[in-house]
C-alpha positions in Angstrom: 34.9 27.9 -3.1 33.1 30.2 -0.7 32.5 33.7 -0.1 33.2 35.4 2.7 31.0 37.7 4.4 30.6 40.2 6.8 30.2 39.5 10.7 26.4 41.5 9.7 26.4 39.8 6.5 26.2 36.3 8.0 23.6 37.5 10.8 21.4 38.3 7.8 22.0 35.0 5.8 21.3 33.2 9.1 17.6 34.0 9.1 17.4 32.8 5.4 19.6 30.6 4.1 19.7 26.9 7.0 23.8 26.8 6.4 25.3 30.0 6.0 29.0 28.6 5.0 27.7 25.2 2.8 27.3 24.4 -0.5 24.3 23.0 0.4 21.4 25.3 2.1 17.5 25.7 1.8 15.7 29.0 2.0 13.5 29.9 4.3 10.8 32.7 5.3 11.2 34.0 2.2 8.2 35.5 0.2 7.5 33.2 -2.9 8.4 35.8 -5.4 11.7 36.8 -4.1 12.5 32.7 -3.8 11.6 32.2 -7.4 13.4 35.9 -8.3 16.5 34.5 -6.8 16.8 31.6 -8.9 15.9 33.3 -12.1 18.9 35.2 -11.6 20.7 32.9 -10.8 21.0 31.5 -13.9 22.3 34.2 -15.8 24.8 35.7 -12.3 28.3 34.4 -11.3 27.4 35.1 -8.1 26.5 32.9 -5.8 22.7 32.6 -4.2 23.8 34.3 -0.8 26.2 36.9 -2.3 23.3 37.6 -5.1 20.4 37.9 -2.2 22.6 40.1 -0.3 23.5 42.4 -3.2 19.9 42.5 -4.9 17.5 41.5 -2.7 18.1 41.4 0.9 18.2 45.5 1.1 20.0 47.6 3.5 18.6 47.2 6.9 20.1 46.1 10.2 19.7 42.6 11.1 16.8 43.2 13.2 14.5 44.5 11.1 15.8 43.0 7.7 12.5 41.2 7.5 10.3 44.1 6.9 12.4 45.5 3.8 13.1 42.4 1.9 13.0 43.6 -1.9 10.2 42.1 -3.2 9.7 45.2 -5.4 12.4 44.2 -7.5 11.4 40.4 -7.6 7.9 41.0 -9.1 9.7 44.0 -11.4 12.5 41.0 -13.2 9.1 38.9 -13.4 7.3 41.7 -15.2 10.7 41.8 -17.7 11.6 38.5 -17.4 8.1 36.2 -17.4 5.5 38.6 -18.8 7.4 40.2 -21.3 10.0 37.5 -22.4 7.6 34.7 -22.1 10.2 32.6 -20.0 7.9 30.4 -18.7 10.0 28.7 -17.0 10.8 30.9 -14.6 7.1 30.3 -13.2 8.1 26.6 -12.0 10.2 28.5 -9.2 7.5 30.1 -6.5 4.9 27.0 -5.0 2.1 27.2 -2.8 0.3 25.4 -0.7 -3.6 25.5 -1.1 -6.5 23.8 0.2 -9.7 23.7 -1.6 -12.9 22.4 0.7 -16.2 21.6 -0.1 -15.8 20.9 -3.8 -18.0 17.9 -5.4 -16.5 14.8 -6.8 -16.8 16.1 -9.9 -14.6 19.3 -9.6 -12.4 17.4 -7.6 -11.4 15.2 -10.9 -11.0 18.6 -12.7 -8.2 20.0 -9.8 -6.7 17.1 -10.0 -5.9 16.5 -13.6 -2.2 18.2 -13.7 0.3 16.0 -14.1 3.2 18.8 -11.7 0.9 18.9 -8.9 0.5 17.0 -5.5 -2.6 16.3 -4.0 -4.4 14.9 -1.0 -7.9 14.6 -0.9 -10.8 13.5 1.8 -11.3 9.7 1.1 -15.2 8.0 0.9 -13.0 5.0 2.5 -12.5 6.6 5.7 -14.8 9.2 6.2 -18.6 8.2 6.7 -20.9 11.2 5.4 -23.8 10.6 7.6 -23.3 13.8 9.4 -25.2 16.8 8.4 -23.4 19.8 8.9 -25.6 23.0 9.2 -28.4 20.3 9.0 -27.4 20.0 5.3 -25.9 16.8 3.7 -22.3 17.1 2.6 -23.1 17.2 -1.3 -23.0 20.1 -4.0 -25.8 22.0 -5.5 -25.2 23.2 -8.7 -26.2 27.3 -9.4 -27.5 26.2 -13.0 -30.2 24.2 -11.3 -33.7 26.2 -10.8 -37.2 25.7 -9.5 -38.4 22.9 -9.5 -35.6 20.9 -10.8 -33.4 22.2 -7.9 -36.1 20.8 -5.7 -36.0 17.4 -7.2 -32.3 17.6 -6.7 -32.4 18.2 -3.5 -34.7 16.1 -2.4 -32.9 13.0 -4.8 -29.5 13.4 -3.3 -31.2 13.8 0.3 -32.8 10.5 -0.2 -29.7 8.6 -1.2 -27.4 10.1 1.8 -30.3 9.6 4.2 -30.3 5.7 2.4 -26.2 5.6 3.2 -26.4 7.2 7.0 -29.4 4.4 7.8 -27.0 1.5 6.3 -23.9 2.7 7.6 -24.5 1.3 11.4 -26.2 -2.2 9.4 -23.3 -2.8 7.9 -21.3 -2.2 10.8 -23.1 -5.0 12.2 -23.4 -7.0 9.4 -19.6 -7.5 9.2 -18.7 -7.8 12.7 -21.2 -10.5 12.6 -20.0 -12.4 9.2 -16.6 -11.8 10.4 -15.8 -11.8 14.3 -12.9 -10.3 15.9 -9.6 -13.1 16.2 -8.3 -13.1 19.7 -5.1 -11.8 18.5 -6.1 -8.8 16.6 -6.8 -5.5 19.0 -10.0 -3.6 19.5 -8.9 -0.8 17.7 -7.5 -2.2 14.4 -10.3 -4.2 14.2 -13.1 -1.7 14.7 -11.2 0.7 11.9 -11.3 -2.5 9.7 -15.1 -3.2 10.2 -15.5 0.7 9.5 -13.8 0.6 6.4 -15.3 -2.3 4.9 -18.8 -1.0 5.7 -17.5 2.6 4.1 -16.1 0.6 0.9 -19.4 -1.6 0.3 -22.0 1.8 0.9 -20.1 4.4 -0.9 -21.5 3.7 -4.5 -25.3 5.6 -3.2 -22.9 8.7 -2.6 -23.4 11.1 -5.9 -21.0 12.7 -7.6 -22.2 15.7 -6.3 -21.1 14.3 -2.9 -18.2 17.2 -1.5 -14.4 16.6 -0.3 -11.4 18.4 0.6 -8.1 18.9 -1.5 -4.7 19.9 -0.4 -2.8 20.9 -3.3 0.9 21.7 -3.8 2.0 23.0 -7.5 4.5 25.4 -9.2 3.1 28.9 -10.2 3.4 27.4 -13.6 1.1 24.5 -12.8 -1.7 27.0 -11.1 -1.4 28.7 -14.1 -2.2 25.9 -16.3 -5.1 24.5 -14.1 -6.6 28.1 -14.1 -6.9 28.7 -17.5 -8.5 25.5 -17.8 -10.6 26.0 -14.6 -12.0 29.2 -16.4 -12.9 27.6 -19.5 -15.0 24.7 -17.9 -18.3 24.2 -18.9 -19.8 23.6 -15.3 -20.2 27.1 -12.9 -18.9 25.2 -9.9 -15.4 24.7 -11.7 -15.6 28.3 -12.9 -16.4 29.7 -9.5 -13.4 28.1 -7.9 -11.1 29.2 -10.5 -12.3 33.0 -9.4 -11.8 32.2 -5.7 -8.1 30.3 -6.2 -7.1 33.3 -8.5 -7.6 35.9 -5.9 -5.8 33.5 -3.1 -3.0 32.5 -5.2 -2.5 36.2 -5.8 -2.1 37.0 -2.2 1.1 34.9 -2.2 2.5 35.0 -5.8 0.7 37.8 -7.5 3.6 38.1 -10.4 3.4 34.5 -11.4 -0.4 35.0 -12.0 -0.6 37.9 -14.5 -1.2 36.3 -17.7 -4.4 34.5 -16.6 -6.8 36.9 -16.8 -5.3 39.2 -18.9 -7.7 40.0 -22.1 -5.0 39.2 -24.8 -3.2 36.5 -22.9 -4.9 34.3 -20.4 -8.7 35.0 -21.9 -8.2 34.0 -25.5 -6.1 31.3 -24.3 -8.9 29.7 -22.1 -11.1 31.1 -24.5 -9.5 28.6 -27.1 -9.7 25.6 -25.1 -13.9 26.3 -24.2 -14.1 26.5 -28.5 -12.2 23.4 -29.1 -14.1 21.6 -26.2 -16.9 22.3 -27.8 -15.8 21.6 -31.4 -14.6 18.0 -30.5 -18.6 17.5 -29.3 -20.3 18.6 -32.0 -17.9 16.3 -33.9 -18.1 13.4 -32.4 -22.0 13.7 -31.8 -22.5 14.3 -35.8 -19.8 11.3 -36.9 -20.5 8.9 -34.1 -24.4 9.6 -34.8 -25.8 6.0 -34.3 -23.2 4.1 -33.3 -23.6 1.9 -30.3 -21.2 0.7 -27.3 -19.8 -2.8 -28.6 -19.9 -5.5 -25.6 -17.0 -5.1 -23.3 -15.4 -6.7 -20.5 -14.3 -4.1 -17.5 -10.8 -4.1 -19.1 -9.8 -4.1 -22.4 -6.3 -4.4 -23.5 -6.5 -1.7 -26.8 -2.9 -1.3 -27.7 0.3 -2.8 -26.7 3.5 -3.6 -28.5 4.0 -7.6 -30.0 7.9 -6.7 -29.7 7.9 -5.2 -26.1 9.8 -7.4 -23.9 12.4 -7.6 -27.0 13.0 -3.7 -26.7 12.9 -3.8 -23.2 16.0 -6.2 -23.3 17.9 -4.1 -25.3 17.2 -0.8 -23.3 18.7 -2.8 -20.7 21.6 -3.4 -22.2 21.9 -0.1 -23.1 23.7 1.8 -20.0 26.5 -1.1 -20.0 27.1 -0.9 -23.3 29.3 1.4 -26.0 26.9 -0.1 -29.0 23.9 2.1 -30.4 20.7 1.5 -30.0 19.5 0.3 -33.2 22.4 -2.8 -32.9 21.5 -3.3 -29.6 17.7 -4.2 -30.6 19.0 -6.0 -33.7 21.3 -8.3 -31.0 17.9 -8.9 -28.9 16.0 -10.0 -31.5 18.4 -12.7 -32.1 18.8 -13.5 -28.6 16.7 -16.7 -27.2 13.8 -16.5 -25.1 16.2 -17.8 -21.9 19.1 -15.2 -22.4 16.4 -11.9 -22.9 14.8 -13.6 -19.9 18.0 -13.6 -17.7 19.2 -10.1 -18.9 15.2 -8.9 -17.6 16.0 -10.8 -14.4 19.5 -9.1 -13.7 18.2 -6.0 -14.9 15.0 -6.3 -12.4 17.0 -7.9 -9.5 15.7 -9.0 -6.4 12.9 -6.9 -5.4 12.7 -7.0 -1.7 9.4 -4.9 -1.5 7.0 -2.5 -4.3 9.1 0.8 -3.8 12.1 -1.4 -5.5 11.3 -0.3 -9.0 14.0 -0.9 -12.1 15.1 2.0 -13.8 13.9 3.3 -16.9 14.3 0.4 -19.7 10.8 -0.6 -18.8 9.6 2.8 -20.2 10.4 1.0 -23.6 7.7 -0.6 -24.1 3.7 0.7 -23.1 0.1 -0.7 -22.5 -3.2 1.0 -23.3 -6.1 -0.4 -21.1 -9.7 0.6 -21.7 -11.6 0.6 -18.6 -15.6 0.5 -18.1 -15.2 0.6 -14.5 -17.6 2.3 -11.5 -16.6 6.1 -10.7 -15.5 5.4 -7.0 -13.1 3.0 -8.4 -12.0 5.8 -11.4 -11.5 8.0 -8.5 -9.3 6.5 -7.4 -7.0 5.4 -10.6 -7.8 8.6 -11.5 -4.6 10.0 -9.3 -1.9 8.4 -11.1 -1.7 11.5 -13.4 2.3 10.4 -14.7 0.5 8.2 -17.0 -2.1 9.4 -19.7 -5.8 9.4 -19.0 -8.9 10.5 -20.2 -12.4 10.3 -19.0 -15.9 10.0 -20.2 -18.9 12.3 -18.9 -20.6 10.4 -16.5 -23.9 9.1 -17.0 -26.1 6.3 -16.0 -25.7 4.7 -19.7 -23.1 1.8 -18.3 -24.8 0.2 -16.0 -23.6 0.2 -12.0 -21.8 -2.4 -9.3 -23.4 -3.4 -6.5 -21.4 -5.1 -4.1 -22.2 -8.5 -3.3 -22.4 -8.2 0.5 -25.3 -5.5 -0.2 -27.5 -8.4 -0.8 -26.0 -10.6 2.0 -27.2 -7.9 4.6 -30.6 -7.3 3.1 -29.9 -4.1 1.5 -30.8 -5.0 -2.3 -34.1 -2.9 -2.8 -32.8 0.4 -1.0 -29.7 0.4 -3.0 -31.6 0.0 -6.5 -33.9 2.4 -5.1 -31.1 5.4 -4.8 -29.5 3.6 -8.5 -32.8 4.5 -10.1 -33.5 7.7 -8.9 -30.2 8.5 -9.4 -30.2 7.7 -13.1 -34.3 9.3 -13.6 -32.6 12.6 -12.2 -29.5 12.6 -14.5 -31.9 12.0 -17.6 -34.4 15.0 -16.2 -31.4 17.2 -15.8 -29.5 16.1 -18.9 -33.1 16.7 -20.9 -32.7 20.1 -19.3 -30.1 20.9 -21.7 -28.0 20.4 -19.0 -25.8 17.6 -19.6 -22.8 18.2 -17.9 -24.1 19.5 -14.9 -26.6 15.9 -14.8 -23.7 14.3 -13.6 -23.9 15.7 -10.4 -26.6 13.2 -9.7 -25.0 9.8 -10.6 -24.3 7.5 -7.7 -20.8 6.2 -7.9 -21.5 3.3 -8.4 -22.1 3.9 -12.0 -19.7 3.0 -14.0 -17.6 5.3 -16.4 -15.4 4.6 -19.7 -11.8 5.6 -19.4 -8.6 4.7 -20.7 -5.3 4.7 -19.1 -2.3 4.3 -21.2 1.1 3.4 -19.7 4.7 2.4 -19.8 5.9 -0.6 -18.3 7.1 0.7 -15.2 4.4 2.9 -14.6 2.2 -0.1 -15.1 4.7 -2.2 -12.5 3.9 0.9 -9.9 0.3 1.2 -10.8 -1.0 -2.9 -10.2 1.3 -3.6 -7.6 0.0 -0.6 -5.6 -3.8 -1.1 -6.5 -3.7 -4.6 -6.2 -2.3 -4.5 -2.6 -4.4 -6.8 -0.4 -5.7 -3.5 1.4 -7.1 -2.0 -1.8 -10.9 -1.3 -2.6 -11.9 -5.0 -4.3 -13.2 -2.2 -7.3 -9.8 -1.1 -8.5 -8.3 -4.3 -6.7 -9.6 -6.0 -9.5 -8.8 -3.8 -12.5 -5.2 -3.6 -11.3 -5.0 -8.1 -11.8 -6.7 -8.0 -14.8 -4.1 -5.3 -16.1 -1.8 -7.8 -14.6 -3.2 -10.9 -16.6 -3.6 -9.2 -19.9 0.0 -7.5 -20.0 1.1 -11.8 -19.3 -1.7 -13.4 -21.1 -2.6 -11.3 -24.3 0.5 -9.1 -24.8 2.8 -12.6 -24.0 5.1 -10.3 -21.6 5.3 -13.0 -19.1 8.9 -11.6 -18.3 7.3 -8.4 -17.8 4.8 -9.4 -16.0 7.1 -11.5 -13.5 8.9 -8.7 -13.0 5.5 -7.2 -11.1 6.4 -9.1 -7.9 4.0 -7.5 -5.8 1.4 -7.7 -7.9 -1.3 -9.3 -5.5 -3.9 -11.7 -6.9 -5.1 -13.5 -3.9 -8.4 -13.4 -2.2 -9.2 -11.3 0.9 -12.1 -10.8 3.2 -11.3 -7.6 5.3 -8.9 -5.7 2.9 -8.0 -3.5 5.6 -7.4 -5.9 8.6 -3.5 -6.8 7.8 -2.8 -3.0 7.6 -4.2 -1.8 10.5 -2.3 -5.0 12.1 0.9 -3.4 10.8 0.2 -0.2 11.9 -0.4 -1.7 15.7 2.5 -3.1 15.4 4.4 -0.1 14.2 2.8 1.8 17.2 3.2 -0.7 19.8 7.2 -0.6 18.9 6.9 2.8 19.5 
C-alpha cells in the first residue's frame, strides 16, 4: 500500500525522504527534533511517515522555500507533552548527534565513555606520538583544584615525564629498526609505521593520566541525558566543566530532548542522588574494609563462572529447533555424553571462516567474571567493550607498574623509574592534599589498576579473539589468552573455549608488521 500525493507533494518529500514511492526511505536534512517528533507520532498515527510529515510537520510553503518553515515548533511542543510531562522516555532514543570532545585527559575520557548506547572513537597513544608541544605546552591536563605550589610541582612532574617520552621516542625508533631490520619484501612505508608503533606501544606507560585525547561520540538524546547527569555529579571539576560545555552544544541541536537535566526538581536531585550515593559507598567501604590488605594476585583472576556452563549452553542450542521447553531441554543435556554436547556445540558454532563469524545467542547462557590487576594503558583499552559489565578502581600508584622489557634492552631503565617515581611521590602529595581523586591525574600509565569485567560467552568469544589478534598491544594481548586459558583450563569449557577459533596465542615481535602488510596489499589492489 502507498499513498498517493500531489505532483507538489512529492517535490516536497523529495528533499526529505531518499525514495519518495518506497517502503523503504531514510530522512534527511531534517532538524533532530522534528526526526525524533515524527517517529513519536508515529506510533500512535495510521498515517504513514510521509503523509504524517506532510500533514503535521512539513507546513505550507512552496517547494522552494519549504526548508525555512519546517515545523519544529510543534516537534519540541509534543516533546514538552509527550517526554517532559508523560515521562516517555523513550521517545528520547529518537534525535542523535554527533559530538566531538578534544583536549579531555585520560581520565575524563574513561568517564564519556562509560555508556553502554553510545559510539565512540578516540585519539590512540598507539599512533599518535605526544612529543609535540602545542602553544609550547605539553598535550596533558591541569586540573583547576590544584593551587600554588602544588600546581607548580604538577607542572613541572608531568613536564619531566613527557620531556622523558619525546627524548625516547626517536631512541626507540632506532632501537627497533636495529633489533629488527626491514625484510626485502616488506615496503618502506608499512615498515616505518610498524617501527613507529612499536616504539609508541613500549613508551606510552611515562604518559599520565592527565595526558589529553580527542573523542568522537555518537548517542541518542536519551544516552546524552544519562551521561550528563552523571557528568554533573562527578567528583573531579574537569568532568563537571565538560558536562556544562556539552549541555549548551547538545542544546543547539536538540534543546527538547535536554530539558530534564538541569531542571531543579528533575535533573538536579537526580545527579544530586548519584554524588550522595558515591559518596555513601566510600565512606562504607573505607570504615568496613578498614585494615584489610590486597591478597596476592595474578594479573587475571577467574572470580565467578558457572561448573554447568557448556551443559546449558547445549541446551540453548537446541532450543530454536526444538518444540520442548527449556527446563526438559537442560534436563536432556545433562544426560547427554561429553561427545554428543560436544557435536551439538560444533554444529551450533559451525565453521568459522574468520572472527566477525560469531554464533548466535546460546553462548549468552552461560558468563565469566575475570578480575584484572592490569596497567591503565592496557584498561584503556578493554575499557571500550562497554556491552559487557565493568567497573574500575581509582587509580593510584598502590599496584605496582609494567615496564616493558625492551625498555631495558635500549638502555632506558633509570629514566623510566625516574618518571614511575615521581609519578607516584606526586599522586601521594596530591592525594595527602585531600585531593584524592584529582591525584590520579599524575599516575603514569603504566601503573596498574584493578578492574573486573564480567561477561557472557559470546561476548567473551568477541572480546579475546579481538584483543588477542597478533596486532594487539602485548598488555591486553596477554590478558585476552589468559581469559582464553582460564575459561578452558579452570572453568573446564574446553568446548567453549574451541569454539574461540581466533583466539591467538602465538608469539610476535612487531605486532603491527602483518597488518600494515595487509593494508599494502589492500592498497596496492586498489
Amino acid at each position: 500500500m502507498s499513498d498517493a500525493f500531489t505532483a507538489e507533494e512529492r517535490a516536497r518529500l523529495a528533499r526529505h525522504f531518499t525514495d519518495v514511492d518506497g517502503s523503504v526511505f531514510a530522512l534527511t536534512d531534517l532538524p533532530e527534533v522534528v526526526k525524533g517528533a515524527l517517529f513519536a507520532r508515529y506510533s500512535r498515527s495510521p498515517k504513514s511517515l510521509k503523509r504524517l510529515w506532510l500533514d503535521e510537520f512539513g507546513g505550507n510553503a512552496e517547494p522552494g522555500g519549504e526548508a525555512a518553515v519546517v515545523d519544529t515548533r510543534r516537534a519540541e511542543q509534543l516533546y514538552e507533552r509527550v517526554f517532559v510531562e508523560y515521562g516517555d522516555d523513550s521517545v528520547a532514543q529518537l534525535g542523535g548527534v554527533h559530538l566531538a570532545v578534544e583536549s579531555a585527559s585520560n581520565l575524563l575520557t574513561k568517564v564519556l565513555e562509560w555508556g553502554r548506547l553510545m559510539a565512540y572513537l578516540e585519539q590512540s597513544t598507539r599512533y599518535i606520538p605526544y612529543d609535540d608541544r602545542p602553544d609550547g605546552r605539553w598535550r596533558y591536563h591541569v586540573p583547576a583544584e590544584l593551587t600554588g605550589a602544588l600546581r607548580d610541582r604538577y607542572v613541572a612532574t608531568l613536564d619531566g615525564a613527557f620531556a622523558t617520552y619525546a627524548a625516547w621516542l626517536p631512541k626507540l625508533r632506532d632501537f627497533f629498526t636495529a633489533k629488527f631490520p626491514r625484510a626485502a619484501s616488506d615496503s618502506e612505508t608499512a615498515y616505518r609505521m610498524t617501527i613507529r608503533a612499536k616504539a609508541l606501544d613500549t613508551l606510552r606507560g611515562l604518559l599520565p593520566a592527565a595526558t589529553i585525547s580527542n573523542v568522537g561520540i555518537y548517542g541518542t538524546a536519551q544516552a546524552y541525558e544519562q551521561l550528563l547527569l552523571r557528568m554533573r555529579a562527578h567528583p573531579l571539576a574537569e568532568v563537571r566543566t565538560c558536562a556544562d560545555a556539552m549541555l549548551r552544544e547538545l542544546r543547539k541541536v536538540i534543546p527538547a530532548f535536554l530539558k530534564r537535566v538541569d531542571a531543579p526538581d528533575r535533573g538536579v536531585v537526580w545527579s544530586a542522588y548519584l554524588a550522595e550515593t558515591r559518596s555513601a559507598v566510600t565512606d562504607v567501604a573505607r570504615s568496613v574494609l578498614a585494615g584489610a590488605r590486597a591478597e596476592a594476585r595474578d594479573e587475571v583472576t577467574l572470580t565467578e563462572f558457572d561448573p554447568e556452563g557448556e551443559v546449558k549452553v547445549v541446551a540453548a542450542a537446541l532450543y530454536a529447533g526444538a518444540t520442548l521447553p527449556d527446563d526438559q531441554l537442560l534436563a536432556i543435556a545433562r544426560r547427554m555424553t561429553e561427545a554428543e554436547r560436544t557435536a551439538v556445540l560444533e554444529a551450533y558454532v559451525g565453521k568459522r571462516r574468520n572472527r566477525r563469524h560469531r554464533p548466535g545467542r546460546a553462548l549468552e547462557r552461560t558468563s565469566y567474571r575475570f578480575d584484572v590487576l592490569g596497567d591503565y594503558g592496557a584498561f584503556r583499552d578493554l575499557q571500550r567493550h562497554r556491552l559487557l559489565s565493568l567497573e574500575w578502581q581509582r587509580l593510584t600508584p598502590a599496584h605496582g607498574y609494567v615496564m616493558p622489557e625492551a625498555i631495558d634492552e635500549a638502555g632506558a631503565t633509570d629514566d623510566f623509574r625516574r618518571v614511575m617515581d615521581d609519578s607516584a611521590a606526586l599522586h601521594d602529595a596530591i592525594a595527602a592534599a585531600d585531593l584524592p581523586d584529582v591525584a590520579s591525574y599524575a599516575v603514569a600509565m603504566a601503573y596498574r589498576v584493578r578492574f573486573y569485567m564480567a561477561m557472557n560467552a559470546r561476548e567473551a568469544m568477541h572480546v579475546i579473539e579481538l584483543r588477542s589478534a597478533p596486532q594487539g598491544h602485548p598488555a591486553y594481548r596477554r590478558i585476552a589468552q589468559t581469559m582464553h586459558r582460564l575459561i578452558a583450563e579452570q572453568a573446564g569449557h574446553t568446548a567453549l573455549a574451541a569454539a574461540m577459533t581466533f583466539a591467538d596465542h602465538s608469539a610476535v615481535e612487531l605486532e603491527r608488521l602483518e597488518a600494515e602488510r595487509a593494508a599494502e596489499r589492500r592498497r596496492s589492489r586498489g
